[in-house]
Structures are given as structure tokens and as C-alpha cells.
C-alpha positions as CSV (number, residue, x, y, z in Angstrom):
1,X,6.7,6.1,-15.1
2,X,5.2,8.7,-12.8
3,X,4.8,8.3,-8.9
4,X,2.9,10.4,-6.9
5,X,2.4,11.5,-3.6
6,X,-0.1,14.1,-2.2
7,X,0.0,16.3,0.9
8,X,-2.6,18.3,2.7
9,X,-1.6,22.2,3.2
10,X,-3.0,23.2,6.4
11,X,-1.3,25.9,7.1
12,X,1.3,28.7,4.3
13,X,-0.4,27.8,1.7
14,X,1.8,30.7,0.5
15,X,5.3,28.8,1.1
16,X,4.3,26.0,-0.6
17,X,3.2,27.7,-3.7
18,X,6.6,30.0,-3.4
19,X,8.7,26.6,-2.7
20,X,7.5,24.9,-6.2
21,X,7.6,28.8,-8.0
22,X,11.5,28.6,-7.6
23,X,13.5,29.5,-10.7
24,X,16.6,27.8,-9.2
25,X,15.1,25.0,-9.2
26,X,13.0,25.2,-12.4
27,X,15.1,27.2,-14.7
28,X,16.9,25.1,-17.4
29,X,19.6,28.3,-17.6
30,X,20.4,27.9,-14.1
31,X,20.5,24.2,-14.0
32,X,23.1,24.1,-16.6
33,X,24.7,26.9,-14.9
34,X,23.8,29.6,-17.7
35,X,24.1,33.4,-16.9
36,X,21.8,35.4,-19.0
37,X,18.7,37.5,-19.5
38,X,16.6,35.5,-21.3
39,X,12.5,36.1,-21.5
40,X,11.2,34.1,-19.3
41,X,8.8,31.6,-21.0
42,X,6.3,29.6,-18.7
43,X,4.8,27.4,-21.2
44,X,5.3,23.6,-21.0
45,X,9.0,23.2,-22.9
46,X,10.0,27.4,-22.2
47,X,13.6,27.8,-20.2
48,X,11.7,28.4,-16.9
49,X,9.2,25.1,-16.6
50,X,6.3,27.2,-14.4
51,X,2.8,26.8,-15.4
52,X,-0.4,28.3,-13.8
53,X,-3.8,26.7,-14.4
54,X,-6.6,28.9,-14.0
55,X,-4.7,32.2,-12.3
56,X,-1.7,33.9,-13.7
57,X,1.9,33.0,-12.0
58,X,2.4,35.5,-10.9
59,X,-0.7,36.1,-8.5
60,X,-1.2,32.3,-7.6
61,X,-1.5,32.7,-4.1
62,X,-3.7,35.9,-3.9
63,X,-6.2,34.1,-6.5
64,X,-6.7,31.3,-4.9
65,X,-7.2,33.3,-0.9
66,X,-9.8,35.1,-3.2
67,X,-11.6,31.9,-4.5
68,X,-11.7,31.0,-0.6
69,X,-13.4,34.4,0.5
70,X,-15.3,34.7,-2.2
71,X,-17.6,31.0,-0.6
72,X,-16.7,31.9,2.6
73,X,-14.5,28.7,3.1
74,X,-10.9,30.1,4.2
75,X,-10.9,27.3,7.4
76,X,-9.4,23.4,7.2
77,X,-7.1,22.2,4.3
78,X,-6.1,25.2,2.4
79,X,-4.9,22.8,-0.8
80,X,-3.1,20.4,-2.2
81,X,0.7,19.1,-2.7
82,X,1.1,16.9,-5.2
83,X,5.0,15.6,-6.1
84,X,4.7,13.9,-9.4
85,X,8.1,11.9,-9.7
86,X,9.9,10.5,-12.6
87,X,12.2,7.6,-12.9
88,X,15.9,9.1,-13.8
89,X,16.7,9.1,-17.6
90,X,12.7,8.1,-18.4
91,X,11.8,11.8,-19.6
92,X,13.5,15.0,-20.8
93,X,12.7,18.2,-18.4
94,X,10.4,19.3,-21.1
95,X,8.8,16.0,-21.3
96,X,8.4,15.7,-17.8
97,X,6.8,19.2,-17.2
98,X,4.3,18.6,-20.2
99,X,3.7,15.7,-18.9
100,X,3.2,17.1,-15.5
101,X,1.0,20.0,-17.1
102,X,-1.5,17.7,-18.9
103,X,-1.5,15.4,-15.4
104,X,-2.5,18.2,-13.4
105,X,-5.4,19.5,-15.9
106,X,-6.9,16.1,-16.5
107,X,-6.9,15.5,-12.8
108,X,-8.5,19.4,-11.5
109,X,-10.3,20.3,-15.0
110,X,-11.4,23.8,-15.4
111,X,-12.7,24.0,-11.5
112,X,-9.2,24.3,-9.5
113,X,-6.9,27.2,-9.3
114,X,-3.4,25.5,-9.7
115,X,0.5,25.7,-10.3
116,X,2.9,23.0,-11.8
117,X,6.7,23.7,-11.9
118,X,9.3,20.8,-12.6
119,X,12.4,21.0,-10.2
120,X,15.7,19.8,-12.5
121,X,17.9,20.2,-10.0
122,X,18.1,16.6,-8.9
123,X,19.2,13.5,-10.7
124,X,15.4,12.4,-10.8
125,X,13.0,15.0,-12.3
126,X,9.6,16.0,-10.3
127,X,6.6,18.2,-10.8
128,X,5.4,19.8,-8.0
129,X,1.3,21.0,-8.3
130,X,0.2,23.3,-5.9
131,X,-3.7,23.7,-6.0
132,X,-6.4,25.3,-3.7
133,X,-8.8,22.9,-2.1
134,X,-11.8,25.0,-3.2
135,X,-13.3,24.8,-6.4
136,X,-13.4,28.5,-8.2
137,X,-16.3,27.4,-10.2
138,X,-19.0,26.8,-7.3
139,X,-17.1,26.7,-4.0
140,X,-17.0,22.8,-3.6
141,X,-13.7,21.2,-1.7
142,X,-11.7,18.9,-3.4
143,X,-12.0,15.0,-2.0
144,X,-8.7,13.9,-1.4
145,X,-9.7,10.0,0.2
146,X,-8.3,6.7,-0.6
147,X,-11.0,6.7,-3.5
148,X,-9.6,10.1,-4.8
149,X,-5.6,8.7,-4.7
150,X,-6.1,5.3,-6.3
151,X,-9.2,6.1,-8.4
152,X,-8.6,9.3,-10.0
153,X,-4.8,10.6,-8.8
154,X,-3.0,7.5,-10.0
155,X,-5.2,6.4,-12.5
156,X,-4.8,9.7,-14.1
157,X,-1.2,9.1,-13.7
158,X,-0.7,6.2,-15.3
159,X,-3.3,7.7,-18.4
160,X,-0.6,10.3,-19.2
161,X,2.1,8.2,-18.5
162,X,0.9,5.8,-21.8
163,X,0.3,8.8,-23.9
164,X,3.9,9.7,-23.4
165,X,5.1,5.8,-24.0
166,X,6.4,5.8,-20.1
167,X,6.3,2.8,-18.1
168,X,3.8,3.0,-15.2
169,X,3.0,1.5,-11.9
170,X,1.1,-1.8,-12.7
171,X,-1.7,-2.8,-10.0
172,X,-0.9,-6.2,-8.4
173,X,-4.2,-8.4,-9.4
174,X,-3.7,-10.3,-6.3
175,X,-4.0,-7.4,-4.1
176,X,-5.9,-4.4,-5.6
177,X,-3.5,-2.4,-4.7
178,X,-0.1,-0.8,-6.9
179,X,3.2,-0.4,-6.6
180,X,5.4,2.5,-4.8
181,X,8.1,3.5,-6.7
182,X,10.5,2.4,-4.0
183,X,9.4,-1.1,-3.9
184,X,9.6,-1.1,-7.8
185,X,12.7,0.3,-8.2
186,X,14.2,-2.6,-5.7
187,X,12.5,-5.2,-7.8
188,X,14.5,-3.5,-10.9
189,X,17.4,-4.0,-9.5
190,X,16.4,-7.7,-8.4
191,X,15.9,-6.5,-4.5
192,X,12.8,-7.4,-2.5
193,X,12.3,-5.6,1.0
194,X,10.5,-6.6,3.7
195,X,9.5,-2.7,4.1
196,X,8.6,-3.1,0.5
197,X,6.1,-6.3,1.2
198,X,4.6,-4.4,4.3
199,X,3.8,-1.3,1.9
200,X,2.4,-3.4,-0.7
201,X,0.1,-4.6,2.5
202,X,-0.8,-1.3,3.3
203,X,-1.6,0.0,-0.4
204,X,-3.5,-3.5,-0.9
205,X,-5.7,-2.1,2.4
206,X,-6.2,1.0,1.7
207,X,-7.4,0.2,-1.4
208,X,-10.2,-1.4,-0.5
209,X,-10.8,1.3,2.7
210,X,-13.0,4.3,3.4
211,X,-13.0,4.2,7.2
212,X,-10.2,3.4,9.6
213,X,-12.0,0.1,10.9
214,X,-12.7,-1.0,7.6
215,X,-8.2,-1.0,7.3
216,X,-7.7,-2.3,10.3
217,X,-9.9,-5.5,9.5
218,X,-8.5,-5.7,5.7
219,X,-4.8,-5.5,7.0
220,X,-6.1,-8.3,10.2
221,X,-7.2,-10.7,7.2
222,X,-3.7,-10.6,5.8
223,X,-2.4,-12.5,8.8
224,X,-1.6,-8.5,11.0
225,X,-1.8,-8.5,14.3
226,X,-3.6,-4.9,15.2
227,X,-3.7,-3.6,18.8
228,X,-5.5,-0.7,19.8
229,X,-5.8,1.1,22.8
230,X,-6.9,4.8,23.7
231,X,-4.9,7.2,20.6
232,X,-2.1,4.3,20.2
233,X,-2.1,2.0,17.8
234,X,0.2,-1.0,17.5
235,X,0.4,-3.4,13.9
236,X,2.6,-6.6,13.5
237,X,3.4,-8.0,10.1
238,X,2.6,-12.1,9.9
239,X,5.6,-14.2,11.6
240,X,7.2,-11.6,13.7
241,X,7.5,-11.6,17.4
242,X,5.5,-9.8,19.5
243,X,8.8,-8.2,21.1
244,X,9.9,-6.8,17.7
245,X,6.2,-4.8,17.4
């Protein structure tokens, strides 16, 4: 089962793609604490598990500044983080960065310049995927709403995660929503959270969202209490008291 998460790069986009381009982190050598010279191999199952999607590694960053001055769009979101986690002992490094690979180019197609590296150097493997917000092919953003994460990001997640035979995040018919991989590791283990219940709420809400009113009222029909006034907002879950908001 993948999980995924997806962050807005306002600002570096250059750190971020240096952060997930990290051979300390990616290289299967230096995770098992190898010394050596080997070639470095940046296809999906090579030592160093890097992959660039329509630039070169090795020019990532540059490519995709020139995409954005090429249509003249070099303001707002400057791309995309995407952390695509596994559970621990569910996938091989190799599996998870083909995996990771085939996610990334089933979600962007041929119209994103993009990087994928899987980090091994914690007990649960990740891909990170780096991508610029503007389309190469005709200068189009990408549309990163609540549409774009439940529809297509973890759709497309769960899509690779059966052609692998991994277990995915199974939508709750009740609520529209799915699962974080948090709440579902508690249920594994037989554990129910009330943080867990509350985020099932929230996914449930946003699910069915596209403006911020439209959330409000879906989480107020749940039995939340939701206070606004000026830039704060205040939301209680159903039973608890108003002292505890």
C-alpha cells in the first residue's frame, strides 16, 4: 500500500529537487554501508534509485526554470512534492521505486518535467517526486485541488499499487472519503484514535468540497460545531465541550 501526501513549492524549488536527488539517501551501496565505485545506474532497480521524467538528472532544476520562462509563468507555486510512502516490509527498494516510477508517469504523462528518487534510509521506504507546476508541452499549471488528490493522485495510487499485488487504502462507502495511513496502521494493530475518527471526518469533507464554505457545511452536517470570525477559525468534534475547542 502506497500513501501519499503532496506539498506546494513556493519558494527553492531548487532544494527540494536537491533534497530527493541525495545519493545518501537513495543509494543501495551506501545504505548497506558499501564503499565502492560503482556506475551509477538511474533506472528503476539500478544501485542509485533516481529517475528523471522528461529532463535529464542531472539538469532537473535548470529544465524545468526554462519550461517556466519559456510561457512566461515563473510567479506562484513553482511545483509539486509528492511523498509516496510504503508500509515497512510491503515492497523491496527496487519494487518501491518502480513502483514509484510508473506512479509518477501515470499521474504527470508526457506534459510534466519531473524527478522520483526512493529514500532507503528509513525503516519505511518513500519516493519522493519532485515536478514543475507548468506543463512543458503548452504552458498549462497543474491543478492540485481536492478533485486532483482524491480523483487522480490517490486513485492513481491505488492503480499501481494492484498491479504490484500491494494492499491499498480502501475508501470508506459510508463517507466518500479513504483512509490515512496513520489511522490504518492503528486499526492493524487493533487501535482506534479519536485523531484518527476526526481525520476520517476531514477526508470524508473534503471529499465532497471545492470551496471552503462548501467544508465547513459538510463537516457542520456531521454533528461539528464551526466558528468563524475575522482570519480565525474554531471546529469542535460532536460531544466535546466547548472549553476543550
Amino acid at each position: 500500500m502506497a500513501y501519499d501526501k503532496i506539498i506546494p513549492i513556493r519558494r527553492r524549488l531548487d532544494h527540494c529537487v536537491d533534497y530527493a536527488l541525495n545519493e545518501e539517501k537513495t543509494s543501495l551501496s551506501a545504505a548497506l554501508g558499501y564503499i565502492g565505485n560503482e556506475e551509477k545506474n538511474t533506472q528503476p532497480g539500478g544501485d542509485v534509485l533516481e529517475t528523471a521524467l522528461n529532463c535529464e538528472l542531472g539538469t532537473a532544476y535548470r529544465d524545468m526554470m526554462e519550461t517556466k520562462r519559456r510561457w512566461d509563468k515563473r510567479g506562484g507555486v513553482l511545483g509539486y512534492h509528492i511523498v509516496h510512502s510504503y508500509v515497512p516490509g510491503e515492497v523491496t527498494p527496487q519494487e518501491a521505486h518502480a513502483a514509484g516510477v510508473k506512479f509518477a508517469r501515470r499521474l504527470l504523462g508526457e506534459r510534466f518535467e519531473a524527478v522520483v528518487s526512493t529514500h532507503i534510509d528509513q525503516e519505511h521506504l518513500h519516493c519522493h517526486i519532485v515536478f514543475n507546476s507548468v506543463s512543458f508541452v503548452d504552458g498549462e499549471k497543474y491543478r492540485n485541488d481536492f478533485k486532483a488528490y482524491f480523483g487522480d493522485i490517490r486513485e492513481t495510487s491505488n492503480e499501481v499499487s494492484r498491479d504490484y499485488g500491494l494492499s491499498i487504502i480502501v475508501p470508506d462507502p459510508g463517507s466518500g472519503g479513504g483512509k490515512h495511513y496513520a489511522e490504518w496502521a492503528a486499526e492493524k494493530r487493533g487501535k482506534t484514535t479519536v485523531r484518527g475518527l476526526i481525520r476520517q471526518d476531514m477526508d470524508a469533507a473534503l471529499s465532497r468540497s471545492f470551496t471552503l464554505r462548501s467544508f465547513w457545511t459538510a463537516l457542520e452536517r456531521r454533528g461539528y460545531t464551526v466558528k468563524r470570525g475575522g482570519k480565525y477559525v474554531s471546529i469542535r468534534p460532536p460531544g466535546a465541550n466547548a472549553s476543550s475547542a
